[in-house]
N, C-alpha and C positions, 0 to 999 in steps of 0.2 A: 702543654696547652695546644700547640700544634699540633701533634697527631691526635688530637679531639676533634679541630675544627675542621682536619683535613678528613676521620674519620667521619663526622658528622653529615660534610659534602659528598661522603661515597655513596653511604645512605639515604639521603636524600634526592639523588640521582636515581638509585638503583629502583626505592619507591616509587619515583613520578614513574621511568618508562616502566613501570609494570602494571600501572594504573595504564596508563597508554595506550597499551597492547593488549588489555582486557576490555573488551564489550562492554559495555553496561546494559543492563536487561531493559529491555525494552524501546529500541532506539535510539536515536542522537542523545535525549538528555531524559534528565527526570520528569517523569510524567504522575502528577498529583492521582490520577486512579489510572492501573493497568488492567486494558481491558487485554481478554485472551489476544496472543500473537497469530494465532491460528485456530482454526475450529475446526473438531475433527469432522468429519464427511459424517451426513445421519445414518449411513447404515456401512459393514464391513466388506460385504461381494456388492460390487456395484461395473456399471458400465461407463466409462471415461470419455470424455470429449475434450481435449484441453482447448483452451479459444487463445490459438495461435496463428491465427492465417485467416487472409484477408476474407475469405469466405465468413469466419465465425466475429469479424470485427468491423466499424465503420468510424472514422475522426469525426468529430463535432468542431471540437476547440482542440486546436495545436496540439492535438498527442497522436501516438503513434504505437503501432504494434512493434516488437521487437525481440530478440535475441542476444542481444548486445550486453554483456555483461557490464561493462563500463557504466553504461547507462542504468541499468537495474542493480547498484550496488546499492546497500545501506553502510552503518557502520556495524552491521548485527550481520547483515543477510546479502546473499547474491543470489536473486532469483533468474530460472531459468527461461523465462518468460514471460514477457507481462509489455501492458500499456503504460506507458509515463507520455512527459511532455516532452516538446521536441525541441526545446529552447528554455533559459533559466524565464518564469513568466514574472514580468512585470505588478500585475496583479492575479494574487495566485485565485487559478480559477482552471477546475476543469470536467472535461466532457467528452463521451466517446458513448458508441454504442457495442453493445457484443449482441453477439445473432444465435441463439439458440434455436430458433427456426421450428418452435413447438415441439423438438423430438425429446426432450430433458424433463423431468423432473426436478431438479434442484442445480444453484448455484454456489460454489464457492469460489473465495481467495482471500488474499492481503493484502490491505491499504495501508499507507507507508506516506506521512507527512514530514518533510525536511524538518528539519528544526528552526531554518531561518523564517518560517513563517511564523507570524505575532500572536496567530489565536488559533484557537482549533475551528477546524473545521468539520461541516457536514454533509457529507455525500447522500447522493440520492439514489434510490434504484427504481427505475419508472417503467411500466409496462407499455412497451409500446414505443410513446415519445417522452419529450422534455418536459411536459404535460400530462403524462400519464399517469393513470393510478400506483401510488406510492409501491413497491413491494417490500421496503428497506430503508429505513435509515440509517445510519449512524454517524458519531461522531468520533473524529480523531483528531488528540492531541497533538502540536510540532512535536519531533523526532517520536512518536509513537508511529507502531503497526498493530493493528489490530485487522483479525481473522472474521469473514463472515459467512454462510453457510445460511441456506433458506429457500422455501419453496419458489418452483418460479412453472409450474406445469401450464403450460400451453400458451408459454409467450414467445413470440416469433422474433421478437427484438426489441432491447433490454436496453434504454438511457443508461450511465451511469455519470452522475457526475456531484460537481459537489456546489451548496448553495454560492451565490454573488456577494462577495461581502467586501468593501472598500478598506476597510483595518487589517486585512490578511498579510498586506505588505507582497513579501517578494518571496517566491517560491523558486529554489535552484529544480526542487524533486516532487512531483507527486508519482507515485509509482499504486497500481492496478498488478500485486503480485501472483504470478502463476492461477491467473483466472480457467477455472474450467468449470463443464456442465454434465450432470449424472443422473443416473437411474440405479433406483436399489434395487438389486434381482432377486 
């Protein structure tokens, strides 16, 4: 009866840390619809801009451009750069601009909601300003990343952020993964 229960305890050890140390698809938790993690770029030879430098970026609300892997972890992904926020926010909420400066044709990246936030959220992508004509919405689940990809020809600089909403609670992460701007050749 003993090496049952003691068997039983190995097992059930062995099981949890391999659940553990396994990702689960599609960020922190389960996400009721998964949309893509990533979308592929609209066309194969294209010309690259990644928007990494203060040149191709500008803070609205408490984020930042960055490098910093620490800071751009998920439990899926470590992107090589991207905008998040600079501090765990209070009420999750956020904003920044990127500058494509009219020479692009299309935008892409990934949006990445912590899981401690209570409701999904929805970013905006606005021509211009905070006010500007929509180019983009979408919505992302806590602990979802989802991929976006879309025209953006002759905008010089590009809101992103995501709507105001007082039930979001507390955001440790929003992450703006590996954003960059292209041209199909």
């Amino acid at each position: 009866m003993r090496n049952v229960l003691v068997l039983g305890f190995i097992v059930s050890v062995l099981c949890s840390c391999a659940g553990a140390q396994a990702p689960m698809k599609g960020g922190d938790g389960p996400a009721p619809f998964r949309a893509p993690e990533s979308i592929k770029p609209a066309c194969e030879n294209r010309s690259v801009m990644q928007a990494r430098t203060r040149q191709h970026y500008e803070d609205y609300y408490g984020t930042m451009m960055t490098t910093d892997p620490s800071t751009l972890t998920t439990r899926k992904m470590v992107y090589r750069w991207g905008i998040t926020n600079k501090t765990p926010l209070e009420m999750a909420y956020f904003a920044a601009y990127v500058k494509p400066m009219g020479r692009f044709n299309r935008f892409n990246a990934k949006i990445y909601v912590d899981s401690n936030v209570k409701d999904s959220m929805t970013f905006f992508f606005r021509n211009g300003a905070r006010d500007g004509e929509v180019l983009k919405s979408i919505k992302v689940s806590p602990g979802q990343t989802v991929g976006v990809d879309f025209e953006i020809s002759g905008v010089k600089k590009m809101y992103v952020g995501s709507e105001l909403r007082i039930n979001h609670g507390r955001g440790a992460r929003l992450i703006i993964g590996e954003p960059e701007f292209y041209n199909c050749r």
